[in-house]
Each structure stands twice: as C-alpha cells, then as structure tokens.
N, C-alpha and C positions, 0 to 999 in steps of 0.2 A: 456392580461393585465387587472387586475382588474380596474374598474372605479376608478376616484378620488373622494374624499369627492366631494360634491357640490359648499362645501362652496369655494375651494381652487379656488383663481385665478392669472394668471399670473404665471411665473417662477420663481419667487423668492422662496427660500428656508424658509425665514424668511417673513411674511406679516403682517400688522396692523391690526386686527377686527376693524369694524368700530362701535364708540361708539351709543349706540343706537339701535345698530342693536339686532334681537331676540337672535343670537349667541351671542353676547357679553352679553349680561344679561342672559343668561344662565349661562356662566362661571364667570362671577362676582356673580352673586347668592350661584354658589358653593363655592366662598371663602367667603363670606361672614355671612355663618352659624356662629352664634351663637356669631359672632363677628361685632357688627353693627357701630361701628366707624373705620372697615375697610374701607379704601376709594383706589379701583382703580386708576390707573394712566396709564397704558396700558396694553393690552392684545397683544400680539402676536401669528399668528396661524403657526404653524411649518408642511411646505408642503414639504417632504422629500420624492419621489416617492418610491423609493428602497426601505426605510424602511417600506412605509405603504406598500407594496406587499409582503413583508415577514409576516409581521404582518396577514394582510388578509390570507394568505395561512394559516397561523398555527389555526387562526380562524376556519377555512373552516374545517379544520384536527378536529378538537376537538368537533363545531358539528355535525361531521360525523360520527368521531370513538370512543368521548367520551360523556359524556353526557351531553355536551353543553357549549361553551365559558362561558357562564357567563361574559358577558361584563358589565365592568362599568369605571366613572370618580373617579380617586383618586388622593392624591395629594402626591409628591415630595419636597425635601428639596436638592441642592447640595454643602451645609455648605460654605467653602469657593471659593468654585469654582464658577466661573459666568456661568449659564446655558448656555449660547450661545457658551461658549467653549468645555460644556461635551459635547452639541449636533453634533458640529465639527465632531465626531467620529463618521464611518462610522456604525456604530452598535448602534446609540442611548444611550439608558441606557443599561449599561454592566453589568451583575452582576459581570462579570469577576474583574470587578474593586474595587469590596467591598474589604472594609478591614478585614472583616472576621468577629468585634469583636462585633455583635449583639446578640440580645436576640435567632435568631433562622439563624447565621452564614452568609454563603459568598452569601446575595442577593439582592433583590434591596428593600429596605420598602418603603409602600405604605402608607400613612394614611388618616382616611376618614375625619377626622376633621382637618382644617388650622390650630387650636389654636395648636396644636400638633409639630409641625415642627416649628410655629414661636415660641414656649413658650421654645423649646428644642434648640434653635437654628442651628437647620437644615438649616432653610431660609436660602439665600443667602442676605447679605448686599452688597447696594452698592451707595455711593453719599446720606448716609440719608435713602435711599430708601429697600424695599426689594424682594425678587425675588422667586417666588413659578412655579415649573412644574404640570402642569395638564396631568396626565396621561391616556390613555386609556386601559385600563388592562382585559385580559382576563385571569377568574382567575379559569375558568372550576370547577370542584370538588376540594373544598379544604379543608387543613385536620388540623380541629380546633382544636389548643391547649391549649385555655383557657387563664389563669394565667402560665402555666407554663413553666418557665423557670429553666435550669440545664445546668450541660456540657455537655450531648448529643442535645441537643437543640443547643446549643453554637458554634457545631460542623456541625452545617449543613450546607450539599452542594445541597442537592436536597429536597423536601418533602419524607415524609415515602411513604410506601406502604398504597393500601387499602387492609382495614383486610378480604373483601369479594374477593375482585379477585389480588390476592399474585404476578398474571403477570404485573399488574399496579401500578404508582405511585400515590399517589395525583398530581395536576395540581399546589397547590402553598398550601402557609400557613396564617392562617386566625388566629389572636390572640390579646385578652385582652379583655378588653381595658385596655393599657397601661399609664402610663405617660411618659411624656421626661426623661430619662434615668435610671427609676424604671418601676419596673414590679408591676403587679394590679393595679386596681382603683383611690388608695387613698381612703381617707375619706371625701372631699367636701362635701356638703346639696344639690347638684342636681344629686338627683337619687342613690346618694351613693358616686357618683365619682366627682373627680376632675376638673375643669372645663377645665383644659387643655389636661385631660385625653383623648386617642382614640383607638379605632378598628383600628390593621394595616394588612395590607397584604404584605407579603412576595413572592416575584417572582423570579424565578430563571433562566429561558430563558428570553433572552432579547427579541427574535421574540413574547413573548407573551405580550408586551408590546410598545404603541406608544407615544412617548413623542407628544401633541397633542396643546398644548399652553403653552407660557413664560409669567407668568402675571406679573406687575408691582406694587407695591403699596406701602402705607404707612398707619400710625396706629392714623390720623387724627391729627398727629401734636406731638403726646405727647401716654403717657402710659391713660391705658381705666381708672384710678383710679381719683386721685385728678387734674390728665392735670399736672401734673409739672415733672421734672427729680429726679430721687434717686438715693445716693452713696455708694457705697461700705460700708457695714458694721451700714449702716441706719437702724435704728428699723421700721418696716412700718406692714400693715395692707392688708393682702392677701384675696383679693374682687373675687368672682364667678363672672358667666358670667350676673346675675341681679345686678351685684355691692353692692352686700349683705356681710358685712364682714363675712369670715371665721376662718382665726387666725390670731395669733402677726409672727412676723418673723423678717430673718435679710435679707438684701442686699448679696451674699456673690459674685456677677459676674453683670454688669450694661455696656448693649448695649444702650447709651443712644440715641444718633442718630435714633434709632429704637424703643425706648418704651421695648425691651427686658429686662428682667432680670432673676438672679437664686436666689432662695432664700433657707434659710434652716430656718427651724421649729424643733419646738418641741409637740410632739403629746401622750398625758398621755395614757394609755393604760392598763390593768392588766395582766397577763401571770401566767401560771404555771406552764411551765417549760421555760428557757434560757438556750442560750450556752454560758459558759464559759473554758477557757478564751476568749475574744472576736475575737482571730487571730487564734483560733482553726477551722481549716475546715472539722473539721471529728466529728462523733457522738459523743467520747470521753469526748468531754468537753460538753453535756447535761447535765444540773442539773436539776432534779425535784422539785416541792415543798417543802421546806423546806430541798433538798440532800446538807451533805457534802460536799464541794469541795477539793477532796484530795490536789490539789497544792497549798491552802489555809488555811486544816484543821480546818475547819468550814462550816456553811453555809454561805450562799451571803446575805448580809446585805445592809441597806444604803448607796448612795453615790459608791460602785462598781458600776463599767463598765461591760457591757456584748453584746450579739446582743438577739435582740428579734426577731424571725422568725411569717414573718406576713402568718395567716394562709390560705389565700387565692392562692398564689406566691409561696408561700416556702421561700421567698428571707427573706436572714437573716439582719437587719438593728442596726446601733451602738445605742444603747440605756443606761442610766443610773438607777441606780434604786432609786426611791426616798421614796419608803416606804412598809413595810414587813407587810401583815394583819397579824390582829391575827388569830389565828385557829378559825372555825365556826364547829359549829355541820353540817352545811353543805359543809364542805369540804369532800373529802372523806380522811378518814385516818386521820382525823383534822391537816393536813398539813395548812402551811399559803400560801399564793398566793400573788405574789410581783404586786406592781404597780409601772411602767418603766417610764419616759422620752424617746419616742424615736426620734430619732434626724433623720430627710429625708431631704432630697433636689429636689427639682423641676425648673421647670420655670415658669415665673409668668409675665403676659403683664395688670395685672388691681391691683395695688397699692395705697394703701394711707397713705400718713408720716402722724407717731405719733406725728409730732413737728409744 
C-alpha cells in the first residue's frame, strides 16, 4: 500500500487544516490569487484512502509509461451541489457525471484561477458562504487547444490522439484562457484578458485526479467594487482585478449573498465580414463587405442584427450594427467595413453602481 500524505491524520475521511499551519497557507495562497479580499473560513483535508491509491497507481503508470504525470493543484466548482456530497461517491470526481454540454464534452474542468468558477458560478453557495475543491490533477502530456471551440470539441469523451505516436492518446486537455461561459480572453486591460478569464484543464479518468481539500470562504462581506449589493438589471461599472474600471454594463443575474454577478456589455468592434441572418448556423448567411444579402435584397445597414465571429475562438456573438464606413482607398475593392455593438455576457465579482 502506498504511504499516506503526511499531512493526513486520524480516520476521519473529512479533517480540519489547522489555520496557521504551512499547509493551510499554502491552499489559502492558491485561492487567493489575484483576489485579495478573498477571505478563508475553512479548509478541509479530504483523507480518502481508496481513492488516493488509485490515484498514486495511475501516477506511477504515467511516469513510467508516459512522459510524466505532470502534477499540479487546480481548482473545482460543483455548482449546486455541496461538495461533501459529490465526494460521498465512491469515485470522487466522476467524469462519468458531466453533463456532457462543455466547451471540450463529458469531463471534469479544472481551472487554474478561483476568480473563474466563482465569477461563472461554478462555486458552490451555501449559508452566505461559498465552496471551492482543490484538486490534485495529473494531467501528463496534454493536448492544447487554444481558443478553440466547435462541435467536435463539444463532442469529447476522451482527449485526441498524439500526432507523433497514433498508439497514444493525450493524457487530458489544456485550453484558453477562457471566461465563465464564453470562449477566448475577452478584452479587459490586464494582459489582454478578462480578469475573470482562466486556463482550464479538462480530465477525463477520474483516477487521474484527487479531490484533495474542501475550502470555505467568503468575498469579505460584500462584491470587490463599491462594498455594496446590485439588482437585477442596475447599470454598474465592470472593475479588473486593480479595480480599474473597464466598461458600463447591466446586472442581468445577482448572487447577492455571495458578491456574485452576471453581467452583459456592449463591446464596439469593426468587422468585415458578419453572419447573417443571426440564427444562420451554416456559412450561407456570411456576408462580406459591403455583400448583398439575398433574404434582404440589399446590403446590411444600420441598426440590423447580425453575429459577429470573434477572431480569436471562432465563437459567433449577437451583435448589432451601428454604423457602415465609408469606402477607403484602403479597403481593398473599396468595400466599407461595418462597426458592430457586440453584446457578451460574463460574470463579474468587482462592480460599481453608476447611482
């Protein structure tokens, strides 16, 4: 039998970190990236014998026969569920369980930033409070796919293949950074991305994974912006992780117990080609600069509805068009080139009311 962590003591399945200790500011460090009015409430260490000896075996297997676990801590969300019940199951974290309907299909997502799960509300709520799994994840050779999302992505049950040895699969999937329920970055001012944007990882055996601590915490009372609560459909001010405003937005979902929110924005843009109509899912409805649209018999003008496809992701987003340049000798073909409204949604924990 493999040894036990060190750390583990007694038989309880479920034990306290004790606050203070190097271990507990270890794992309060890791939720607390980038989010400094995160405040702990408890840590819990999860000593589950069975599962860490499957875990260790598949370790052992991988750097034996591949080219190295690649271990590391990432973090979990089990939305409405209270983690002390997923972890009841004798399997831990199941992929078996996903609902299938992710950016890269039926597995378990890992993310390296907390602001990710709680901004998306992943987290678990509960009493005010909310609830993050610290995972220990081996995630061996993994097979990066960037931005992009599709319906073979959509569709996965396993990682691909590697393109050098066609007899092996990747170990897991490595992708974005995303935001809470859009694919790519975003456009936020730190670094490009969104402050609630993250690198996730995707696992598809559960032995490659050891749910390892149940944290506890709260969001120091109130949302990271002005300290107060926002309602539904409130015009507010969407703050990065410096508390630097970024845009205007609305309210359109408010976890208030928690400082959570969803918000949608409007984000100007220029494009030169859109799909219309906007409920077109097939190339047909591309329009070029300045093209025709047969089911219109015109071009696309002002004020249409369309999707604008961010070029990053692919992902096509509802956008409006608020104005047609004029032709430039630097366009090519002196087409004009439209500038869109486009309309996203995220989630958002650092606000501040216009009022």
């Amino acid at each position: 039998m493999e040894a036990r962590p060190s750390e583990w003591v007694g038989d309880e399945h479920i034990a306290d970190v004790q606050p203070h200790s190097q271990e507990y500011c270890a794992i309060s460090s890791l939720l607390s990236r980038g989010l400094p009015n995160l405040r702990i409430n408890r840590i819990e260490r999860v000593q589950k014998p069975e599962q860490w000896e499957k875990y260790i075996d598949r370790v052992k297997v991988m750097n034996k026969y591949h080219d190295g676990a690649n271990e590391t801590l990432l973090l979990h969300g089990t939305g409405e569920h209270p983690p002390h019940d997923v972890l009841k199951h004798g399997d831990g974290l199941d992929p078996r369980f996903s609902t299938g309907k992710g950016f890269y299909g039926r597995g378990t997502y890992l993310a390296e930033s907390p602001a990710y799960p709680i901004a998306g509300r992943y987290v678990h709520h509960t009493k005010g409070k909310l609830q993050l799994v610290v995972v220990r994840a081996a995630l061996g050779v993994s097979q990066n796919l960037g931005f992009r999302v599709d319906d073979d992505t959509r569709e996965m049950t396993m990682p691909g293949q590697q393109p050098n040895n066609r007899d092996r699969h990747y170990d897991s999937v490595r992708a974005g950074p995303h935001r809470p329920y859009l694919s790519g970055p975003g456009s936020g001012s730190i670094g490009g991305d969104d402050p609630d944007s993250s690198i996730i990882h995707v696992v598809y055996q559960n032995n490659q994974m050891y749910p390892a601590y149940i944290v506890t915490f709260d969001m120091g009372g109130g949302d990271l912006g002005d300290g107060r609560s926002h309602k539904l459909g409130e015009r507010v001010t969407y703050l990065n992780a410096e508390k630097q405003p970024v845009r205007q937005a609305i309210v359109t979902h408010a976890d208030v117990s928690a400082g959570c929110y969803t918000i949608e924005y409007e984000k100007n843009t220029t494009a030169a080609r859109l799909h219309y109509p906007p409920d077109d899912d097939d190339d047909r409805g591309v329009v070029g600069r300045g093209g025709v649209v047969p089911r219109l018999g015109r071009a696309l003008r002002k004020g249409d509805d369309v999707f604008y496809e961010e070029s990053k992701s692919g992902a096509r987003l509802p956008a409006v068009i608020i104005m047609v340049e004029s032709p430039t000798t630097n366009d090519e073909g002196g087409r004009p080139a439209y500038v869109v409204a486009v309309r996203q949604t995220t989630g958002a924990i650092r606000l501040l009311g216009t009022s």
